[in-house]
C-alpha positions in Angstrom: -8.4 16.9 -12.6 -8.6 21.1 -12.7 -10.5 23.1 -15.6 -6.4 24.1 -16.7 -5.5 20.3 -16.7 -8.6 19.2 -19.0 -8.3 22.6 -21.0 -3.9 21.3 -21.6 -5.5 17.6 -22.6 -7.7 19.2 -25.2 -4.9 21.4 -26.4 -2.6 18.2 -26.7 -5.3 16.6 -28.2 -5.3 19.5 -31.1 -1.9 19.6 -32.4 -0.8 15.7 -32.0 -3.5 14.9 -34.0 -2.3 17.6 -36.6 0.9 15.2 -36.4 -0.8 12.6 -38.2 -1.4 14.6 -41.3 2.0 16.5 -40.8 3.3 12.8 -41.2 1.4 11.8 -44.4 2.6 14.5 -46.0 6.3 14.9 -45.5 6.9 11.2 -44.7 6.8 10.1 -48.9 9.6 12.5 -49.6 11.6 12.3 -46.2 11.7 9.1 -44.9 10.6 7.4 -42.3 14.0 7.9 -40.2 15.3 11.1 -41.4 11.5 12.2 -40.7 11.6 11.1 -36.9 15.9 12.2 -36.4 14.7 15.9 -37.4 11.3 15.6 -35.6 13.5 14.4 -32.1 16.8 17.0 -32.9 15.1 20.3 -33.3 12.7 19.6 -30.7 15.3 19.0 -28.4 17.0 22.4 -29.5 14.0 24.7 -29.4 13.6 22.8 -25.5 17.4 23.3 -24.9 16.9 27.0 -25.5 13.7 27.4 -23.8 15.2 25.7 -20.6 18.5 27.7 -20.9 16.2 31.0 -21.3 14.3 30.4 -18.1 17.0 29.1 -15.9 15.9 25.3 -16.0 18.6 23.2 -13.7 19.2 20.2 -16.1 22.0 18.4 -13.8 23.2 16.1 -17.0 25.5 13.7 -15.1 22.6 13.0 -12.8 20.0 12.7 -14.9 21.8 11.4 -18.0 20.5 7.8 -17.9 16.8 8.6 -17.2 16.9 11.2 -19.9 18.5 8.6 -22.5 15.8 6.0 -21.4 12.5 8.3 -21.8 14.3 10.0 -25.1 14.3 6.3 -26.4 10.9 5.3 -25.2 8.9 8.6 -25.9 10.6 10.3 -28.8 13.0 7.4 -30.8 11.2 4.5 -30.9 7.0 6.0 -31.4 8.4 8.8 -34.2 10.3 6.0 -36.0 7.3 3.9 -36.0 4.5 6.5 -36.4 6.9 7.7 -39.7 6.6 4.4 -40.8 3.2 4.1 -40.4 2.3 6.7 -42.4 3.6 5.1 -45.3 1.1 2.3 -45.1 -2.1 3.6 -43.2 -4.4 6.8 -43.2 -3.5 9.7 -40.6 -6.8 8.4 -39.0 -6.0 4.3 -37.9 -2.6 5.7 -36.9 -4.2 8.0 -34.5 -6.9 4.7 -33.6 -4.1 2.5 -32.5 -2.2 5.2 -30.7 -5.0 5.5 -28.8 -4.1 2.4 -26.9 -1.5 4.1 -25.1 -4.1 4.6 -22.4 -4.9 1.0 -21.6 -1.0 -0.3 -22.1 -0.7 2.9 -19.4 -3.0 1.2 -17.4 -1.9 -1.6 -17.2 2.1 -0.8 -17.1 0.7 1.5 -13.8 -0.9 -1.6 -11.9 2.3 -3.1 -12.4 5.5 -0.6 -11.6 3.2 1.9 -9.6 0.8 -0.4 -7.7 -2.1 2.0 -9.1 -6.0 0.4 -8.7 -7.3 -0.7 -12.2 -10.8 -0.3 -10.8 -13.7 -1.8 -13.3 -14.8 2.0 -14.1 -11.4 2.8 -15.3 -11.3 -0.3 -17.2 -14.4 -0.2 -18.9 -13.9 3.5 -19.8 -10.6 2.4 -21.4 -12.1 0.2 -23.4 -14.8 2.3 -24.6 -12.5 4.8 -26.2 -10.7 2.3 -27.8 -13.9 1.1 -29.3 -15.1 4.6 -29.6 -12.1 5.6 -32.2 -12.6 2.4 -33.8 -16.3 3.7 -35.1 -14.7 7.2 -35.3 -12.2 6.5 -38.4 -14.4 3.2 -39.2 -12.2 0.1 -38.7 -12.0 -2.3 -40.9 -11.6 -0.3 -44.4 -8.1 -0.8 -45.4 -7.1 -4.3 -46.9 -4.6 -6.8 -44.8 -1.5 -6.8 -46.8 1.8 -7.4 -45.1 3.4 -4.1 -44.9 -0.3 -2.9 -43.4 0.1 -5.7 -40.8 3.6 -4.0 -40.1 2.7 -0.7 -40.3 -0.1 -1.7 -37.8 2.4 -3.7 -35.5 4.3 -0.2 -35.2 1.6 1.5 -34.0 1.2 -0.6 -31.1 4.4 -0.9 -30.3 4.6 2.9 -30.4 1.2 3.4 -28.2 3.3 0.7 -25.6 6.7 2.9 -25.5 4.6 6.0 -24.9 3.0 4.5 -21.9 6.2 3.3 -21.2 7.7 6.4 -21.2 4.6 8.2 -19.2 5.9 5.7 -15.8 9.4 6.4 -16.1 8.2 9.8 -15.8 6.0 9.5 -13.1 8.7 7.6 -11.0 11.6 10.4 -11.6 9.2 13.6 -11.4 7.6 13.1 -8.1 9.1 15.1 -5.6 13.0 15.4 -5.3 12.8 13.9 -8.9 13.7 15.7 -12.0 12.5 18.9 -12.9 9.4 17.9 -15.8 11.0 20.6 -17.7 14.4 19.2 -17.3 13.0 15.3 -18.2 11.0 17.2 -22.0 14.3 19.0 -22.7 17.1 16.3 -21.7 15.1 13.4 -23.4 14.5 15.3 -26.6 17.8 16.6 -26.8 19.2 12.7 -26.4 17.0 11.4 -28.2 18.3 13.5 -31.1 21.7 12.1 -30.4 20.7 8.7 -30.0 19.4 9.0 -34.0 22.6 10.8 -35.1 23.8 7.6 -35.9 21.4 6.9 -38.4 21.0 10.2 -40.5 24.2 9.7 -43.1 22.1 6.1 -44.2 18.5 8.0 -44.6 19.1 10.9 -47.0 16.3 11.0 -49.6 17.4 10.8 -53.0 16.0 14.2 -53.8 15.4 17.3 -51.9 12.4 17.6 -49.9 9.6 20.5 -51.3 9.2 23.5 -48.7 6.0 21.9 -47.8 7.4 18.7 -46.5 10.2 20.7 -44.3 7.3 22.9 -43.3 5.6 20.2 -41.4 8.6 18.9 -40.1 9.5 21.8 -38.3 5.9 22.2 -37.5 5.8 18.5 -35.7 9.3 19.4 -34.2 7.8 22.9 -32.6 4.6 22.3 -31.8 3.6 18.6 -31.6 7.3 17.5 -29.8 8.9 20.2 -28.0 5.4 22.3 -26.9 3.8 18.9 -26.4 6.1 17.3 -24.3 6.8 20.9 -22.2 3.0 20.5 -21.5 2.5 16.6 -21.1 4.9 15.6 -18.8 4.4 18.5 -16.3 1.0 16.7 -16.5 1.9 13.3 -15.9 3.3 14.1 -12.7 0.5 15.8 -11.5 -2.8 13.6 -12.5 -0.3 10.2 -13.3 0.1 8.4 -16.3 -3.6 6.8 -17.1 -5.5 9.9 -17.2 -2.6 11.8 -19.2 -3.0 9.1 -21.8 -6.6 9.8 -22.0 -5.7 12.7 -24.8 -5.0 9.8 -27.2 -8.6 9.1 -27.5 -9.2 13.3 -28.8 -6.8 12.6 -31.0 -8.3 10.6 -33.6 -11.3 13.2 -33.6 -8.6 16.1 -34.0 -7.0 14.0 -36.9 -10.2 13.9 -38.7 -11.2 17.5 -38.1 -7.8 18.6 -39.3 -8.2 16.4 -42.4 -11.5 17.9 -43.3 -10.7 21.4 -42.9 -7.1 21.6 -44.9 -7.3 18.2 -47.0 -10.9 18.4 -47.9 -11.5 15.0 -46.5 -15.4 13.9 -45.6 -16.0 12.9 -42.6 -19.5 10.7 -41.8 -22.1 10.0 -39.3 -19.2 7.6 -37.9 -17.5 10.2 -36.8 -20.1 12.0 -34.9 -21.3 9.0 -33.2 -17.7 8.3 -32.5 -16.7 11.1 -31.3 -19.5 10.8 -28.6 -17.9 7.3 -27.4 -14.9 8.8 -27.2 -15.9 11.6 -24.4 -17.7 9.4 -22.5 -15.0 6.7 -22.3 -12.9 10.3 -21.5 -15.5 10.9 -18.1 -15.0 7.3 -17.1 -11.2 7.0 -16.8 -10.8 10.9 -15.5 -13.6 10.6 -12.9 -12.9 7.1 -11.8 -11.1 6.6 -8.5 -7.5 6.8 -8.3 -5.6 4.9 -5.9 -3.3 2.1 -4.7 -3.8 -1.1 -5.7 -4.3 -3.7 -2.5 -0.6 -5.4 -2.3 -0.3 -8.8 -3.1 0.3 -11.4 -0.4 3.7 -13.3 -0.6 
């Protein structure tokens, strides 16, 4: 992986886990699903303008059912359940269990791209999933059954994201569809696919500036940026050591917290954020290859 590839993870890492407190705040006054149809719309129409403005061959009849299939997985399904989420949990175990994305990556690669799991990459997989667990400190909000839901969405968010990352891989390899083209078209459908559901998720009372403010802010930044920059990356380093920005993201999350929410942040967090790179030089240094074929 180049200096410009780890430098883009880092960046990623920065404003998605600004996302997280972006979602704590607007969520209570939004909604969950208005919350993730404006999130999806008006990052597909910043993308739709940026790829109009640089000449970007989209080819919609072509492309029309990938584009509807990584919309769903990376933008419908993850926003929904990250909104909901933030209902129930702290920015912080939101950004914990999406930081499994990396090892459902992993594993969804051995399968549908035949890509080694070697024991290095597994082990550093592993290791940054413990490593955020000590970052945020596991085990500090009580059990209840919409936190057992709210939990449940993560994960199945963290799965549709590495979903999403090997449908991308598959379609962006060469002769595949422009990565441009995939961030713009899947955004832009995704936003259509949630049309449906706006007219039943008004809030009862017009949102404060603040709450629009961040939703915009998710839209611009952590969606249509975001995904300009991430799946470009897939293609090039594949989907397991893309997913590796989920494990900065919890430390990002935190630092953002501190720094505009006054929240403290303890010796967990230093120690945890130390797990974290490590488990980060296992998976992007490990070996990266086929996996030996099965015999029949």
């Amino acid at each position: 992986m180049s200096a410009s590839d780890l430098v883009k993870l880092v960046f990623l890492s920065a404003i998605w886990g600004g996302s997280f407190i972006f979602l704590r705040i607007a969520v209570p006054e939004t909604g969950p699903m208005l919350t993730a149809a404006l999130r999806t719309g008006l990052a597909g129409l910043a993308l739709l303008a940026f790829a109009v403005a640089t000449g970007v061959k989209m080819d919609w009849r072509r492309n029309l059912k990938p584009f509807a299939i990584v919309g769903l997985f990376a933008g419908v399904i993850p926003f929904t359940c990250f909104s909901f989420a933030a209902l129930h949990l702290p920015a912080a175990h939101s950004a914990v269990l999406n930081a499994t994305a990396p090892l459902f990556g992993a594993v969804f690669s051995v399968i549908w791209l035949e890509e080694a799991l070697t024991l290095r990459k597994l082990a550093g997989l592993l290791l940054g999933i413990v490593g955020v667990g000590i970052l945020v400190g596991i085990g500090t909000v009580a059990m209840r059954a919409p936190t057992l839901l709210a939990i449940a969405a993560c994960l199945a968010a963290a799965a549709s994201y590495a979903m999403s990352s090997i449908i991308v891989q598959k379609t962006g390899r060469p002769g595949g569809i422009h990565p441009i083209a995939m961030a713009t078209g899947s955004l832009a459908l995704g936003g259509l696919i949630m049309l449906p559901a706006l007219p039943f998720s008004l809030p009862p009372a017009m949102p404060s500036g603040l709450a629009l403010a961040c939703i915009a802010a998710m839209s611009l930044l952590s969606s249509g940026l975001a995904q300009a920059i991430f799946i470009p990356l897939i293609v090039r380093v594949g989907p397991t050591r893309a997913m590796c920005v989920s494990f900065l993201i919890p430390l990002f999350s935190m630092l953002w917290a501190y720094i505009f929410l006054q929240e403290s942040v303890g010796w967990s967090t230093l120690f945890g954020g130390i797990v974290v790179l490590a488990a980060m030089g296992l998976v992007l240094t490990s070996p990266h290859g086929k996996a030996v074929p099965r015999k029949a």
